[in-house]
Structure formats: C-alpha cells, structure tokens
C-alpha positions as a Python dict, from the first residue, in 0.01 Angstrom:
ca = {
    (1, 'X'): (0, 0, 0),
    (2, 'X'): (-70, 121, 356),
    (3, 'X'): (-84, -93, 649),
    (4, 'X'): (-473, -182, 680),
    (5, 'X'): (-433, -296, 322),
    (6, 'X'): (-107, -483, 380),
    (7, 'X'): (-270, -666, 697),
    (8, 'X'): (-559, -789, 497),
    (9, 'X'): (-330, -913, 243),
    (10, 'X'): (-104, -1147, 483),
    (11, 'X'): (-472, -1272, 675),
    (12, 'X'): (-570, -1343, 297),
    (13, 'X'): (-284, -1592, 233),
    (14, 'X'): (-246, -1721, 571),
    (15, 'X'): (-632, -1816, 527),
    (16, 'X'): (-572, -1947, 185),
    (17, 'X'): (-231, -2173, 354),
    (18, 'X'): (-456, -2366, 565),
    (19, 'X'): (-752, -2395, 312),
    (20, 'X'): (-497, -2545, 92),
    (21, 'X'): (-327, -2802, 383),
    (22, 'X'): (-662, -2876, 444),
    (23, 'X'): (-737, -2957, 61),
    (24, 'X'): (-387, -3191, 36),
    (25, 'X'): (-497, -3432, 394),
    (26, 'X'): (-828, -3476, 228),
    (27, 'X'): (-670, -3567, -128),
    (28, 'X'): (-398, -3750, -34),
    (29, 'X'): (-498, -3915, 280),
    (30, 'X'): (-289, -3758, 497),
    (31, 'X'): (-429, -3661, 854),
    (32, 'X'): (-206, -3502, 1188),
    (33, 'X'): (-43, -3784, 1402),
    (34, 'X'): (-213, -3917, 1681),
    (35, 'X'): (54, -3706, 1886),
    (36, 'X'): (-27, -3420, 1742),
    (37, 'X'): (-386, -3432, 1842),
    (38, 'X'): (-462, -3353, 2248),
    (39, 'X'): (-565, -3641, 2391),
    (40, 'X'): (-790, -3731, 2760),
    (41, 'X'): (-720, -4046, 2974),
    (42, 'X'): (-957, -4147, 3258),
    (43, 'X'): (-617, -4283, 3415),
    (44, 'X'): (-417, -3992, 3378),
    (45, 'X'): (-383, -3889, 3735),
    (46, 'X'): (-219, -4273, 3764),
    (47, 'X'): (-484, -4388, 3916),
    (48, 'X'): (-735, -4713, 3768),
    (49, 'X'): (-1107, -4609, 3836),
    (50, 'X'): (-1362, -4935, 3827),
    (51, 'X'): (-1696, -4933, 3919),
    (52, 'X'): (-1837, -5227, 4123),
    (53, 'X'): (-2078, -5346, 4331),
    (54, 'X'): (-2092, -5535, 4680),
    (55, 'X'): (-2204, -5883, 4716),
    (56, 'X'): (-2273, -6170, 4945),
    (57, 'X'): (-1989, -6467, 4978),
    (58, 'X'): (-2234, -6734, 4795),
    (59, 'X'): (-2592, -6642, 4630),
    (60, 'X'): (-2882, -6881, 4489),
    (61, 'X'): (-3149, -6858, 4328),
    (62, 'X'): (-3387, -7160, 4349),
    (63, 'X'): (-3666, -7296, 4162),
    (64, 'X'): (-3817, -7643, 4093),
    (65, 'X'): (-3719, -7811, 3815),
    (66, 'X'): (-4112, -7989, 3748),
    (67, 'X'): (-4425, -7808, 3666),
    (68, 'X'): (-4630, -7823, 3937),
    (69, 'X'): (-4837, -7606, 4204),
    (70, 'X'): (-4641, -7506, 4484),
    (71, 'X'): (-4815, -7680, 4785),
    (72, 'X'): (-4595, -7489, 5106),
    (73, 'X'): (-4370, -7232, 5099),
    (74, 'X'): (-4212, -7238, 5447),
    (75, 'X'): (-3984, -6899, 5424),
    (76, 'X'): (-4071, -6555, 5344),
    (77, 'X'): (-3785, -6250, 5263),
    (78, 'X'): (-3564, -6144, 5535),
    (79, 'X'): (-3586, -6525, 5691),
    (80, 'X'): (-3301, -6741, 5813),
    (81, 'X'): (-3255, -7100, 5718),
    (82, 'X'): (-3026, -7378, 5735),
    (83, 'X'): (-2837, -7580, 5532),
    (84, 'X'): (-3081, -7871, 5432),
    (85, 'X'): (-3397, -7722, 5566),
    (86, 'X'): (-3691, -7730, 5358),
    (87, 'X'): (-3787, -7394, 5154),
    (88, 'X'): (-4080, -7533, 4994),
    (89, 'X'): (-4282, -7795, 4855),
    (90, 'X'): (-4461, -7842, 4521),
    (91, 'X'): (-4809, -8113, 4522),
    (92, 'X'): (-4643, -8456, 4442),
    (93, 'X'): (-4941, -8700, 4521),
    (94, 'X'): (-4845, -8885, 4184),
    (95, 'X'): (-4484, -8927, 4262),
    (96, 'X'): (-4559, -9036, 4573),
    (97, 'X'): (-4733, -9339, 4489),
    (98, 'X'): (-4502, -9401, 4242),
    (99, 'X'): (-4223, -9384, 4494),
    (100, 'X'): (-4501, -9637, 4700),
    (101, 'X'): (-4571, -9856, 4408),
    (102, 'X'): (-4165, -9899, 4345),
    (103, 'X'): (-4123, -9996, 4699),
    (104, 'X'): (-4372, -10278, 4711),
    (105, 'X'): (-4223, -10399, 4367),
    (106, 'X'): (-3849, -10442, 4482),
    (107, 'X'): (-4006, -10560, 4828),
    (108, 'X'): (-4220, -10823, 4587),
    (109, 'X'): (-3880, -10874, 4407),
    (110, 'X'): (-3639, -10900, 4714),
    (111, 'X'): (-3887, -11192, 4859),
    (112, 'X'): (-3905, -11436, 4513),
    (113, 'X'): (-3479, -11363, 4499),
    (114, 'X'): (-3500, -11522, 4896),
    (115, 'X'): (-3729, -11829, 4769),
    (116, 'X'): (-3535, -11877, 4471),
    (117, 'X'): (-3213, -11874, 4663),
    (118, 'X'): (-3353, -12140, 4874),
    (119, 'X'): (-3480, -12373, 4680),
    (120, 'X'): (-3140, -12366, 4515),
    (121, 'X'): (-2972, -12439, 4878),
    (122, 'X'): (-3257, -12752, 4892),
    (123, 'X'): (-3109, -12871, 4507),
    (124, 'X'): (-2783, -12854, 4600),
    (125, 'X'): (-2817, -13075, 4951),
    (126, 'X'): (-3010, -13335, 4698),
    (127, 'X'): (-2740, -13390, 4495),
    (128, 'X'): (-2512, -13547, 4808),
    (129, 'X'): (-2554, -13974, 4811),
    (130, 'X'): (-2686, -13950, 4438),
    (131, 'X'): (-2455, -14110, 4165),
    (132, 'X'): (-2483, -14195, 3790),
    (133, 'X'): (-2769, -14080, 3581),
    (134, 'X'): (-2976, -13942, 3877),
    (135, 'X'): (-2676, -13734, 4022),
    (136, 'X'): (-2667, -13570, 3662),
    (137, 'X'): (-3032, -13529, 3671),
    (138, 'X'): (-2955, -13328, 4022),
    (139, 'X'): (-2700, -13102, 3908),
    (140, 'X'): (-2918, -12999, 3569),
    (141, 'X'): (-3151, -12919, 3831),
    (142, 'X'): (-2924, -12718, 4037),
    (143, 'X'): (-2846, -12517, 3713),
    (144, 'X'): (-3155, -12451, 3671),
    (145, 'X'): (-3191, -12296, 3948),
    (146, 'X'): (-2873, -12097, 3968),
    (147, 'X'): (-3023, -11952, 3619),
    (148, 'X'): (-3328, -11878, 3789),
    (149, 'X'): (-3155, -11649, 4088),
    (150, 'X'): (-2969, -11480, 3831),
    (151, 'X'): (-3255, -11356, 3662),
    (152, 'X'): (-3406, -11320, 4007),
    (153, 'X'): (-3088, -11115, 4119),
    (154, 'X'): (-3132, -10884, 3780),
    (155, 'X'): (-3511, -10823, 3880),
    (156, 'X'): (-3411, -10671, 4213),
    (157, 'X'): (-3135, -10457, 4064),
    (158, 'X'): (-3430, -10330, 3832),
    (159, 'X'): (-3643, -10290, 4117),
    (160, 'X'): (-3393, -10069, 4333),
    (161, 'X'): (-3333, -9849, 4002),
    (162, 'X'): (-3719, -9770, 3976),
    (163, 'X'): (-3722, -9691, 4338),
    (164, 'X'): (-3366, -9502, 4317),
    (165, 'X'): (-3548, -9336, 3996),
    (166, 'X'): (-3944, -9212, 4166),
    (167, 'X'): (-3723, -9095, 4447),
    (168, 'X'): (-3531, -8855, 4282),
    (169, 'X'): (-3886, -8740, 4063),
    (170, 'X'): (-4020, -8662, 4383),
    (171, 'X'): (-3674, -8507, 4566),
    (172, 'X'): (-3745, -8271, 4267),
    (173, 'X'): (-4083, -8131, 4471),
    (174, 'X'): (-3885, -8006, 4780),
    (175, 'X'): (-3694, -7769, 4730),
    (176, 'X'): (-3395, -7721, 5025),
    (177, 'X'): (-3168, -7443, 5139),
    (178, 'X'): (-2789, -7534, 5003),
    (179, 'X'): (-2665, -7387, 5259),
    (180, 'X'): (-2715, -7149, 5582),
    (181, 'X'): (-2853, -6801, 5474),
    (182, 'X'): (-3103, -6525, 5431),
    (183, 'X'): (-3422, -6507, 5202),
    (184, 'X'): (-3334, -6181, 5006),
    (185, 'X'): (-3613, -6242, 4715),
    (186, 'X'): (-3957, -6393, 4680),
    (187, 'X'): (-4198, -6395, 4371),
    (188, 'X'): (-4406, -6707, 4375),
    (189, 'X'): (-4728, -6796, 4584),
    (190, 'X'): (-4885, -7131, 4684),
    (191, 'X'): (-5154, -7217, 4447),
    (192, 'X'): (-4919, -7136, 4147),
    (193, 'X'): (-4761, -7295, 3921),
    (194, 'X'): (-4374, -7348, 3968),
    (195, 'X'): (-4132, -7543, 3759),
    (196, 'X'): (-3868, -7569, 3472),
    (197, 'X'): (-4061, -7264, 3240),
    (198, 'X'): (-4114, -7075, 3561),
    (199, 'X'): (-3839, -6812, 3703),
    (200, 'X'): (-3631, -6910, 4038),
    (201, 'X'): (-3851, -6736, 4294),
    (202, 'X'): (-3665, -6772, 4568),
    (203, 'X'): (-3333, -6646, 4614),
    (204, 'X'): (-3059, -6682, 4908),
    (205, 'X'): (-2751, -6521, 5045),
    (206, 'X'): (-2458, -6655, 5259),
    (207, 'X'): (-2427, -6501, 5599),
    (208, 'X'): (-2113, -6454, 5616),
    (209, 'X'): (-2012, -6075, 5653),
    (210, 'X'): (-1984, -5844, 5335),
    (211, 'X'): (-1622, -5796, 5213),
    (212, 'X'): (-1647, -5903, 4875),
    (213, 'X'): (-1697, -5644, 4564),
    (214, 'X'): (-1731, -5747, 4211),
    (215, 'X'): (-1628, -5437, 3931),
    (216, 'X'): (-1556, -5468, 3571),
    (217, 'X'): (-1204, -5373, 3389),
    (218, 'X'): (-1163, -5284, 3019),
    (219, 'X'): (-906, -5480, 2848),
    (220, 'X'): (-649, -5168, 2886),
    (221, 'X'): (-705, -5157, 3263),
    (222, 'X'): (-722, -5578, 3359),
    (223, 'X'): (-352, -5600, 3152),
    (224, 'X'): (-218, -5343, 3459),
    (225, 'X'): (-354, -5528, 3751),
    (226, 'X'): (-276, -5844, 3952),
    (227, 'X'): (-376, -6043, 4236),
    (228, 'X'): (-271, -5854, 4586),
    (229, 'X'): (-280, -5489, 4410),
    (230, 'X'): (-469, -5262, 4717),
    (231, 'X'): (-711, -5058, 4642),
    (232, 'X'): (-922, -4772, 4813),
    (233, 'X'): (-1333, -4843, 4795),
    (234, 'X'): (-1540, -4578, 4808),
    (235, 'X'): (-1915, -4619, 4943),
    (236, 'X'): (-2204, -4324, 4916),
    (237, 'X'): (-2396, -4428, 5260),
    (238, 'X'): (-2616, -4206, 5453),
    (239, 'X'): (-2535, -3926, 5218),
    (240, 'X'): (-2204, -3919, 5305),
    (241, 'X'): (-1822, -4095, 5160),
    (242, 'X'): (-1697, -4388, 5311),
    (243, 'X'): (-1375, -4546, 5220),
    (244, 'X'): (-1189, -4922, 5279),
    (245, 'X'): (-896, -5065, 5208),
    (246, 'X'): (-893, -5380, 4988),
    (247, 'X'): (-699, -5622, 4782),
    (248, 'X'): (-758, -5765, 4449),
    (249, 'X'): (-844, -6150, 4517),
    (250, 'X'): (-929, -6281, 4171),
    (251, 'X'): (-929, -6153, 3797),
    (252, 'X'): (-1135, -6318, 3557),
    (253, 'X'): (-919, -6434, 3290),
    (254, 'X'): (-1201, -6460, 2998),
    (255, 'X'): (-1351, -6135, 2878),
    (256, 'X'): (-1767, -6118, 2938),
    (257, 'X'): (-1905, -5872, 2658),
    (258, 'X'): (-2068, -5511, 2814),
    (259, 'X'): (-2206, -5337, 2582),
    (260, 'X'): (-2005, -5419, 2323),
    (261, 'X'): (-1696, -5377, 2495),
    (262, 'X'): (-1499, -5678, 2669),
    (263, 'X'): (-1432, -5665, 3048),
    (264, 'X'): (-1299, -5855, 3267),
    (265, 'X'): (-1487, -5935, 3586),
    (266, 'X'): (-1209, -5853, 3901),
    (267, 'X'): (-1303, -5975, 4288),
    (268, 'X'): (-1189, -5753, 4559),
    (269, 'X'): (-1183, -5816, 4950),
    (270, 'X'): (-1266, -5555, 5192),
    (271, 'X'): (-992, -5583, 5479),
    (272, 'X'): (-1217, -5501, 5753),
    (273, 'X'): (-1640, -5514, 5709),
    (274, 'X'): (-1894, -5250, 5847),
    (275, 'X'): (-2245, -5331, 5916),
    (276, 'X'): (-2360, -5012, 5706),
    (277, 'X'): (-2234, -5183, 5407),
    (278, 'X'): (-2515, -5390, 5219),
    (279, 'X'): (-2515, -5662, 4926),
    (280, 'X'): (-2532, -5433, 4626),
    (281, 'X'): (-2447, -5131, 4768),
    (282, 'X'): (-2239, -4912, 4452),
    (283, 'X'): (-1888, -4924, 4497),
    (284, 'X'): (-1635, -4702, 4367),
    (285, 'X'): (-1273, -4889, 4305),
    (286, 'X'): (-929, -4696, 4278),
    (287, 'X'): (-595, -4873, 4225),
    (288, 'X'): (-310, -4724, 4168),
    (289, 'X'): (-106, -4800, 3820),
}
C-alpha cells in the first residue's frame, strides 16, 4: 500500500469514529458536558453591565377622575407650579349647586336642631313648682322633646355628610399640583372631554436635581448586588462619554416580568449632579462583582 493510499485509509476511519460517536449521543442520549462546550458571559471581565435610565425624584401623572369637559387649563409644558396650585378645572355647574343645595339643607337643619333644643330648655324650667300628676305630665313632655333633638341631632349629622359628600364630587373637577414641579407632558385641550376613560394628560416632575437612575437586573445579576455597591454611569451627551460615580440605593425585591424574563428593578444615586444630565437620558451601569 503506498502512502497516498495509506493516508486515505486512516482519514476513512477517523471520519467513520466520529460518524459513529455521533450515532451513540443521538441513540443513547448522551450529549458533551456543559464544560466541555465553550461558553460566553456578558460578566466575564468581572464586571455587572445594566442598562438604565435617569429620572426625576417624584413623577405624576394627573387626570380627573369624572367625565366632564375641561373648562381651564392653567399650565402648559415646561411651566412651574406649586404644591396646591390649581392645574385645571373641568365644568362643574351641577356639582356646584349641589354643593349649594347641601349647604342650605344642613343650614335648614342646624336652625330646627337650635328651636328644638330650646323648646326643650322651656320644658324643662316648667317642670320646677309642679308636683303629682301634672309634674308627670311635664316630664313626658320633656321626653318628648329630648326624642325630638335626637332625631333633630341625626338630621344635621345627615346634613353635614351630604355637604361633606357634593364637596368632594366637585374637589374631583380641580385638579391640583401634589407638589412643587415642572409640566413635562400635555395632551388634553379645553373643550374636551376629560375623566375616568380618558388618559392622565398632564404629567409632573419634582424639581429637585437629577441623581436618581432606575436599570433592570436579571435574576443572576440582582443575587450579586447590595445596597451601597458603587458603580460607574456612563452618559452619551453631546456626542461624547460622560461618566459618575454612584451607589446602589434600593433593589427591588419582587421580580417585574421583561419580556419574558424576570428583573429586578435597582435605584442608583448619582454622587454629584450635572445640569447636562436630563430625566430619561440612557444610562449605562457598571458594578463590579
């Protein structure tokens, strides 16, 4: 045999070896280990990588909770406002004479309690210098009357709790900052219809300055973190790489489901702000293992 022939021969039944290890996994079930297979890590420089996002301290979004046309709207985006100041108003002519009517009810029922409590004061004073059958007489009067500024009594308590009642229907029409901000988002106009099948259309961010980011963690990553772990925080501004320290402040400890994965939302603080960071401005999160 000469050595061309001989070569063939050995490539032959080396070919035919791993046809046959091939045949014997698949038949058997048996497949390489998991060590034996090369295998890629996003973390295997030592290093956690999240992605996040920055955002404001506290953020609403408000809406009216009754359909109704919205009669003001006081604000517009990019506006500052106060705690308690009023956003916006919805048309609330009906609620406002029911708040009306309920006021001159309990102020109907507050005056017939005040007669009724003095007549009673009037019975009692007749029962002093009566005796026998005509002081008895005096005192079932004088129950009588107690009876009657008990039911009087109940009739104002009703009376407040319509009033209490129209006033919080119409506290529903004005709707008020919760607390000192900026108008970031606006999507309804006067003339339309706002209310509890409507979207929030205004929405409003703390002022405070931004050192807050918000990433997610897979289940593999959150079990390797803790609160205090620094972290470096990449930012791509003006085209260029920007990087802050911060500290883990928070970890989430139920999983939210992302794409069918769980994560686990973490809360980082900036140590230092910069006014060319904005609220949702992409931020890239390293920790170290």
């Amino acid at each position: 045999m000469n050595k061309n022939t001989r070569n063939i021969s050995l490539a032959v039944i080396c070919l035919a070896g791993v046809i046959s290890l091939g045949y014997i996994w698949s038949v058997f079930g048996l497949e390489p280990k998991a060590q034996d297979a090369p295998t890629l890590s996003a973390n295997a420089n030592g290093k956690i990588l999240l992605e996040g996002k920055v955002v404001p301290e506290k953020i609403a979004d408000l809406g009216f909770l009754l359909p109704a046309d919205l009669k003001t709207i006081n604000k517009q985006v990019g506006d500052q406002v106060k705690a308690g100041e009023v956003l916006a108003t919805q048309e609330s002519a009906d609620l406002q004479a029911q708040v009306s009517s309920a006021q001159a009810n309990l102020a109907g029922a507050q005056a017939e309690l005040n007669k009724t409590n003095h007549d009673l004061k009037q019975e009692k004073l007749k029962v002093h210098g009566l005796s026998g059958y005509a002081r008895k007489e005096q005192q079932a009067q004088v129950s009588s009357n107690e009876d009657s500024v008990l039911v009087q009594e109940n009739a104002v308590v009703a009376a407040q709790n319509s009033l209490l009642s129209a006033k919080v229907q119409l506290a529903k029409t004005i709707l008020k900052a919760p607390f000192d901000g900026t108008i970031t988002r606006q999507t309804g106009e006067v003339g339309e219809i706002g209310g509890a099948s409507a979207p929030a259309f205004l929405t409003i961010i703390s002022n405070e300055p931004l050192q807050k980011i918000e990433a997610l963690a897979s289940d593999l990553d959150v079990s390797k973190l803790k609160i205090s772990d620094s972290a470096q925080v990449i930012f791509d501004v003006l085209g260029t790489q920007k990087t802050m320290a911060a500290k883990i402040s928070a970890i989430d400890p139920g999983a939210t489901d992302s794409q069918g994965k769980s994560t686990y939302k973490v809360t980082l603080r900036l140590d230092e702000t910069d006014p060319v960071i904005k609220t949702g401005m992409h931020a890239s999160v390293v920790l170290a293992q």
